[in-house]
N, C-alpha and C positions, 0 to 999 in steps of 0.2 A: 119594703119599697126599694132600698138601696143594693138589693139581692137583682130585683126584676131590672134593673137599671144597669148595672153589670153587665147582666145576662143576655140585656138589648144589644149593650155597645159591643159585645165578645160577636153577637150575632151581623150588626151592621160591618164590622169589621174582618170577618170571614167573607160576608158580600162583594165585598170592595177589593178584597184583595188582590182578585185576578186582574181588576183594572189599574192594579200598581205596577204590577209584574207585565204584561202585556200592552198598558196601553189605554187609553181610554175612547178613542179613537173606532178601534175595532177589535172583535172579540176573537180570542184563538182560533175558534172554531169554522172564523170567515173571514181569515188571512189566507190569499193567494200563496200557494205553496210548490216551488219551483222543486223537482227533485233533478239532480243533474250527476251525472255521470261521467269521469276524466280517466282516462285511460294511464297518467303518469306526472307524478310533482318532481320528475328526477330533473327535467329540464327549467330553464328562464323562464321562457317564452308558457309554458304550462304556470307555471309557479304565478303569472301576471297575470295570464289569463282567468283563474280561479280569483284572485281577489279584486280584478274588475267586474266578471259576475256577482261578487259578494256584494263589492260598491254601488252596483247601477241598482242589483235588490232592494238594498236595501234604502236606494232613495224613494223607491217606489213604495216604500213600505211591504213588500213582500218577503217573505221566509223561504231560506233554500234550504234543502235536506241530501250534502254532499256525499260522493261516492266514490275514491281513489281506487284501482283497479290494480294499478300496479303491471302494466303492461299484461293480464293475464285473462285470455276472452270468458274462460269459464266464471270466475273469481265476478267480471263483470257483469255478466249475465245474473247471477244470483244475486250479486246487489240491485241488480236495476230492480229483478223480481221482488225485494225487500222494500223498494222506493213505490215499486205499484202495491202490492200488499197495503203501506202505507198513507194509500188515498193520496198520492199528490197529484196536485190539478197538472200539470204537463209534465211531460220528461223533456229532458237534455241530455244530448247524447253522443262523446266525439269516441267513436268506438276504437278499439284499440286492434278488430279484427273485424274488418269492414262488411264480410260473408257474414262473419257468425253472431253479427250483431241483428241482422234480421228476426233471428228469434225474438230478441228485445221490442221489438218494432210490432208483433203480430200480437204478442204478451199482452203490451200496454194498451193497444186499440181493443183485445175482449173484453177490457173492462172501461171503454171510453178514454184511453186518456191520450192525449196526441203525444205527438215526439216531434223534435226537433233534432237532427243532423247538426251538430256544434263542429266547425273547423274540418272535420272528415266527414266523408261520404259514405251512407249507410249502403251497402247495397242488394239489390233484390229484395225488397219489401217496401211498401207504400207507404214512405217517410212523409211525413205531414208540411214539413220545410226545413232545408238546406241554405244553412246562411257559413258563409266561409269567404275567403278572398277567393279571385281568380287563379287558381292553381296552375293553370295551365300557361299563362300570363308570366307567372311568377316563374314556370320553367323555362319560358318563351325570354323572359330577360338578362336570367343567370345565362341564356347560350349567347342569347346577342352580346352580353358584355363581354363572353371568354372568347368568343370567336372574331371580334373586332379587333381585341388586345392580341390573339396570338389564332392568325388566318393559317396559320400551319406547322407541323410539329406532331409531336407524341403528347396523345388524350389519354387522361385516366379520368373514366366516367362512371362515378358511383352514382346510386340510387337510393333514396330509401326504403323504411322495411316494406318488404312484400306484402303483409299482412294490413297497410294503409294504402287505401285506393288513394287517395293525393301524391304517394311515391309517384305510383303511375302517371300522374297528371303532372307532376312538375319534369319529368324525366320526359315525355312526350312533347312537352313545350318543348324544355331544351334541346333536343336530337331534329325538331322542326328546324334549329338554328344548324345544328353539327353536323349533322346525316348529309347535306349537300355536299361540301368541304370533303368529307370522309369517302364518298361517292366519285369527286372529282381525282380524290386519291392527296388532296393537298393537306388531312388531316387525318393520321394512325390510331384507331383506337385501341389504344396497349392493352387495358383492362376496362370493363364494364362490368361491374358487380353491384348487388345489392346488399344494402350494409343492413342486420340484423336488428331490429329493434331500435335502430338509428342511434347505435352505441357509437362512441366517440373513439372508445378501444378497438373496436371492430375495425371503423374506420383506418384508424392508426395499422392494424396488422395488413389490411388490404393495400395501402399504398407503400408500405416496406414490402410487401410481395412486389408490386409495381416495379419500383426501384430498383430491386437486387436481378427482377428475370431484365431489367430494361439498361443495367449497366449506368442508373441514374440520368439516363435521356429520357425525363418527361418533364413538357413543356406547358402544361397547364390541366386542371384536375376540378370539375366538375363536381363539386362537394353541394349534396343536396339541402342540407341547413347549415346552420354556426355551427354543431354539435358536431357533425361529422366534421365541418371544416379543420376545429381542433385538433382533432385528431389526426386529418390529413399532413395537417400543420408541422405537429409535434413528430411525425414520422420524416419529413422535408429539414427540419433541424437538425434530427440526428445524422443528417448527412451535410450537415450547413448548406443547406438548399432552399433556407425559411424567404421569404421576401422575395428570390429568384423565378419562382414559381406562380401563378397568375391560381387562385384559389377562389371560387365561388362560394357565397353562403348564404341563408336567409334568417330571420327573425330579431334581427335585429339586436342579439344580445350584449350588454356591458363588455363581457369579453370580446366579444367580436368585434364591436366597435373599439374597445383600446387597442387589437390584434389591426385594425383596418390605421390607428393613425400610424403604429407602429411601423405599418407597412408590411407585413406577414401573411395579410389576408385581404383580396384585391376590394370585395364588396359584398354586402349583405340584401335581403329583401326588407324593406319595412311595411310589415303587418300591422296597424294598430291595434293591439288587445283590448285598447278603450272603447273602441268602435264597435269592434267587431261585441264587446261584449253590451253593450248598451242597445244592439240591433238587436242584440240575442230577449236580453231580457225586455222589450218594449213588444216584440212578435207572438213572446208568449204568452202575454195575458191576453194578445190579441186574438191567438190562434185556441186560447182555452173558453173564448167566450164567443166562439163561431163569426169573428171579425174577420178580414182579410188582412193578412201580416204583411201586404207588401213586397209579392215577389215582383221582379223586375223578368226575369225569363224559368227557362226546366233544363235541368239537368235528368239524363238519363242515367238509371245505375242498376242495371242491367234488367232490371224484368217494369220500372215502373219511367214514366217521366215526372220528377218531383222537381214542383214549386221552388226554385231558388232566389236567396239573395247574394248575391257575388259581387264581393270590395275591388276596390283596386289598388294591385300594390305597387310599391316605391323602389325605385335602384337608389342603395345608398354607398357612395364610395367618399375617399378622401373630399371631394371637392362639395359635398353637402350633406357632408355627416352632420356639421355645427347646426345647421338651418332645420335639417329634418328632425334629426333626435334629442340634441340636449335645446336649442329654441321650444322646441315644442312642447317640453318639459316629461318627454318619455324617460329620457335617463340623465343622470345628474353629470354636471361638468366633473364634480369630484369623485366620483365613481368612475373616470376613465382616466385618472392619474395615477 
């Protein structure tokens, strides 16, 4: 008897286990399972983005099955193919090559599964929803700032990498601000380059090209995130040119905001990554169970018009950095001393 009784409790107790481990709630096999896809952790604004999708997940109670690319579209392609393989109920997807992500897009719908366009724009393929800030916006306020501050002069206009259709979108904003100015002839544009892979080094060699053909006469420099800014920056020092120069940036990062009280870097964009990532994860369970995720308008990218939801972003400079970023508790006071 005391054999059978053992044998009971060894057997209730195999039973029960997956509901220690898992949860008792709901069963592995009927958790909502997010597979998402990030093109790079080399940046801030990436780095925040990933563990606010971790967090909104996991208030939901849903499981994500992550995918680091490493800036590399093949590399990402074969993950995503790993993550459909995988059975997960939706993709997420901020491509790292806006073209050669398509394939990703056509993959996941043979075998039902939708995709969501994360922060970048998927293009040519029937992206299921596009949720990002206003990119365009966002280039549209970096020009009005540099161009209020410095109506004339020598422009050094970087862009980001070619290989992200938002390069294009924030660079088309801005030049909607510059191109008039430059047109009237009251604004030079020294240099226009696109900086690689939105490397910070890259940046840095591009604007010491700037400097050394321009004799050190330039007079404000279009820097499409914080990342290039740096770099912009760090090239502007070694001529002690830091603070003298009117430098644009976006996303808001620690650095950048200590570089803005500093006074070395004129203003940044504020993106929420909380926002944006709590839109992301509330669409997709909407969009995996044939609910409507709440697009507001369409973006067109090139062969489809796709479903968007479009943020709006923030100019943040010295006189509401306190209010925007450390009140709101995006970044810590002590983190910018």
């Amino acid at each position: 008897m005391q054999i059978k009784t053992a044998t009971l409790l060894r057997l209730l107790f195999l039973l029960c286990l997956p509901a220690f481990v898992f949860g008792c709630n709901q069963k592995p096999s009927e958790q909502f399972v997010i597979g998402i896809s990030i093109p790079t952790q080399r940046e801030e604004g990436w780095i925040r983005g990933v563990r606010y999708l971790k967090e909104e997940a996991a208030k939901q109670g849903y499981s994500i099955k992550l995918q680091i690319s490493d800036n590399d579209a093949a590399r990402q392609l074969a993950q995503c193919e790993n993550l459909i393989a995988q059975k997960v109920n939706l993709l997420v997807v901020a491509p790292h090559d806006a073209a050669a992500a398509s394939v990703i897009v056509d993959k996941a719908h043979q075998f039902g599964i939708k995709v969501i366009s994360y922060d970048r724009l998927i293009r040519n393929a029937p992206v299921d929803l596009y949720i990002s800030y206003d990119n365009e916006k966002v280039g549209e306020l970096q020009g009005r700032y540099l161009t209020q501050k410095i109506p004339k002069g020598n422009y050094v206009v970087l862009s980001g990498a070619p290989t992200d259709n938002n390069a294009a979108q924030f660079k088309n904003g801005a030049m909607r601000q510059i191109k008039p100015l430059a047109d009237k002839g009251a604004i030079t544009i020294v240099m226009e380059q696109a900086v690689k892979d939105w490397l910070p080094s890259e940046a840095m060699k591009l604007v010491e090209n700037a400097l050394t053909a321009n004799k050190n006469r330039i007079d404000a420099i279009l820097a499409p995130n914080d990342g290039t800014a740096g770099g912009a920056i760090a090239a502007l020092a070694a001529q002690k040119l830091e603070g003298k120069v009117p430098v644009t940036g976006q996303d808001s990062e620690t650095a950048a905001a200590r570089r803005i009280l500093e006074g070395t870097q004129s203003m940044t964009i504020f993106k929420d990554a909380r926002r944006l990532a709590a839109e992301t994860i509330i669409a997709a369970k909407k969009l995996a169970d044939g609910v409507d995720p709440g697009a507001t308008t369409t973006v067109h990218n090139g062969s489809h018009q796709v479903p968007a939801r479009l943020l709006t972003p923030v100019v943040v400079d010295r006189s509401n950095l306190e209010q925007v970023l450390i009140e709101s508790g995006y970044l810590k006071r002590a983190d910018l001393k």
